[in-house]
N, C-alpha and C positions, 0 to 999 in steps of 0.2 A: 248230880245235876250240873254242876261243876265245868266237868267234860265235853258236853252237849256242841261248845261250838270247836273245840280242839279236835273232835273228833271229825268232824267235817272238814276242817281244814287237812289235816292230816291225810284223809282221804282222797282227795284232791292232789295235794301233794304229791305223794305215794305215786297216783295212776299219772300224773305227768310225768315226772320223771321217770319211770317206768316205760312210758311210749315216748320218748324222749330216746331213749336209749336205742329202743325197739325203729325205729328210724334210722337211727344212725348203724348198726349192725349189719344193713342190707341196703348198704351203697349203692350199691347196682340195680335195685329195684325200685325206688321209689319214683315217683311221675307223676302225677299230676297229682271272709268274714262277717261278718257279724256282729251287734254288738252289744256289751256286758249289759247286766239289768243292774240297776241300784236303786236301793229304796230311797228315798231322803227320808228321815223321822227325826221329828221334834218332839218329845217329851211333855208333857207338862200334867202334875202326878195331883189327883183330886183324891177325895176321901172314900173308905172303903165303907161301901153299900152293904144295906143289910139285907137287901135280898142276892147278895153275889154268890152263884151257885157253889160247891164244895171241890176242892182244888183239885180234887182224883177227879172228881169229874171233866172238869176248864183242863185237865192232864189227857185223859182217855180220848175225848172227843175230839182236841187237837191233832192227837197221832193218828186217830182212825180217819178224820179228812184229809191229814197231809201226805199218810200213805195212800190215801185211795185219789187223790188230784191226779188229773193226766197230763200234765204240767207246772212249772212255775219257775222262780228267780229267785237266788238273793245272793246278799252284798256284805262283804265287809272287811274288818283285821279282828287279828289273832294274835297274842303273842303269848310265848311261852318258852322258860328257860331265859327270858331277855330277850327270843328271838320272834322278828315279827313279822306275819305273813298275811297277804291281802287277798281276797279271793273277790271273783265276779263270775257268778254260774247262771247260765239259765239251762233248761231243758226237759225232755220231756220224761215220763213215770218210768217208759220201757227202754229209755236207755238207746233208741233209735238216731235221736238228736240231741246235742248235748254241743255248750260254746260255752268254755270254762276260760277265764284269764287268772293266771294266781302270780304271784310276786314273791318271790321267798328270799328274806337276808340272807345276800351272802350266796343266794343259789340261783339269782337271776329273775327272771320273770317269762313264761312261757304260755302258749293261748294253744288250747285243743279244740277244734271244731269238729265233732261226729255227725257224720249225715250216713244217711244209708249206701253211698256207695264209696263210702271209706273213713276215715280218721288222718284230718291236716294236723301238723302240727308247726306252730310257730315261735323263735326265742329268741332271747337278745343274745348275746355274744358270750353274757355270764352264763345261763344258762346251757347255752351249747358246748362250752368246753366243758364243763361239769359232767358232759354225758360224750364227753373223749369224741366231739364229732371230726367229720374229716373236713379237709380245708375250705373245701364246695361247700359245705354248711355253711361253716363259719363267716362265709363270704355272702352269704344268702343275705343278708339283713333282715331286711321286712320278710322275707318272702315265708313260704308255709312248706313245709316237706310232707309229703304224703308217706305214713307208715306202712308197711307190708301189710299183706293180707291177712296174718297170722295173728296181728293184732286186734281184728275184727271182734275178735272173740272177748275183748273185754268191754263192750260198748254196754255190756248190761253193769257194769262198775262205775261207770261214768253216767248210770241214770241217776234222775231225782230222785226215785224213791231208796237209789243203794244209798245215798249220803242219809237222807231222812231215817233209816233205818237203824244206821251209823250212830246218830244223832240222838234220836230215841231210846237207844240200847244202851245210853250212861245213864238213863234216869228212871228211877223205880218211885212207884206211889210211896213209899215209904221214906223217901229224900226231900218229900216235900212238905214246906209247911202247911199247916191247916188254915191261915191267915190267906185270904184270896183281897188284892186290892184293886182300884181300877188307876190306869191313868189312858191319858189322850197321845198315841204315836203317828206322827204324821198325818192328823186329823179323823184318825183311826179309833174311837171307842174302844179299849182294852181291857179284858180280864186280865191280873200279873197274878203269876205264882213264882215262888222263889223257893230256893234252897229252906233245907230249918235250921243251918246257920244265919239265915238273915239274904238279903238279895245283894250285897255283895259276892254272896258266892255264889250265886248265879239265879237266873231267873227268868221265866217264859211268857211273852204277850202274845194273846190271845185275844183274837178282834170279839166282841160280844154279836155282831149281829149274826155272822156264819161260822166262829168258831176255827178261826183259820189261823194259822201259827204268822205273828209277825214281824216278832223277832226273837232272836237269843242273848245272851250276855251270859258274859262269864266270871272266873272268880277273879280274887286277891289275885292267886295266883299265877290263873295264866286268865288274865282279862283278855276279852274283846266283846265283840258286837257284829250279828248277822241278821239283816236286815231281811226279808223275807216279802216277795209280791206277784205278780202275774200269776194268781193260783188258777189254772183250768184256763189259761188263755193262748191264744195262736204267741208262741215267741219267736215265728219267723226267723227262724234257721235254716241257711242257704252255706251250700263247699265256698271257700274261696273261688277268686274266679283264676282263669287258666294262667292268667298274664303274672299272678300274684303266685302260684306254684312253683320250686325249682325242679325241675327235671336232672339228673343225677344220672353220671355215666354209668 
């Protein structure tokens, strides 16, 4: 359970820098925002309920809503190895739209917009020499490079449900403890299950009234926090606009 939010980020990671690259490779073809979702959550941790249902359950039901949502958001840092990386995703189940910003020490910080009629990509100056761009990048600032067509093909990895999946597949009913407690996440009613080391090593909130995943935490070791919201809601995903594009000899 541990993993749950390393795994997410890493994922994220991975496919920026990946189209990052894929950008820059096909100088000659590229031509022609949005913004991050974050949760805010305050904590505040009450006594565990004696009718609080059994933790494979608050486990199972979580995953089979957050896989089946045809949308959603979330927010947060990661760090592991010492190294700390910030993510802000929203998008949709199938991977059609999708407006990812991650920050990685040391690797810059880079923004993906997928819409259906391509994949922008935007980054800071760290980020772009990282991915060996050419000068006309580098020169870009703000602006967005459009990836070739070839990269189309991985808009189903950049969906919610490929991280969610991601996400899910570190943790087995058997990692968790039997102990189900409640507390209140950003005024959010919450079932918690945690690791059976204890919820320092990691731990899942689960809203009580629709059972909807609200956030993650991680361990000792690679702590962080993924805040989790717009489940099944329009999150208004739009291309940059043309003025915001560079165009590339």
């Amino acid at each position: 359970m541990k993993t749950m939010t390393t795994r997410v980020v890493a994922l994220a990671g991975a496919l920026t820098i990946t189209l990052g690259a894929a950008a820059c490779s096909k100088a000659e073809t590229p031509t022609t925002g949005a913004s991050g979702a974050t949760a805010a959550a305050t904590s505040s941790t009450t006594a565990a309920e004696a009718d609080a249902p059994p933790a494979t359950e608050v486990l199972n039901k979580a995953k089979s809503n957050a896989l089946a949502a045809t949308s959603g958001a979330f927010a947060g840092t990661v760090e592991d190895d010492g190294k700390k990386t910030t993510i802000d995703f929203k998008g949709t189940s199938d991977g059609k739209t999708a407006d990812i910003t991650i920050a990685m020490a040391g690797d810059g910080q880079a923004r993906v917009i997928s819409v259906p009629d391509g994949i922008y990509i935007q980054g800071d100056e760290t980020f772009w020499k990282k991915q060996n761009a050419p000068a006309k990048v580098l020169e870009a600032k703000d602006k967005f490079i459009k990836a070739p067509a070839s990269a189309a093909s991985m808009t189903q990895s950049l969906s919610l449900k490929a991280f969610l999946e991601k996400a899910f597949g570190a943790v087995t009913a058997d990692q968790v403890a039997s102990d189900v407690t409640e507390e209140t996440v950003g005024g959010v009613d919450c079932w918690v299950i945690t690791d059976t080391r204890g919820k320092a090593e990691g731990a899942l909130y689960v809203s009580k009234d629709d059972m909807q995943v609200v956030r993650f935490t991680g361990s000792t070791k690679s702590p962080g926090q993924l805040d989790f919201s717009k489940w099944n809601e329009d999150v208004g995903i739009k291309a940059p606009p043309a003025s915001q594009v560079l165009t590339l000899p």
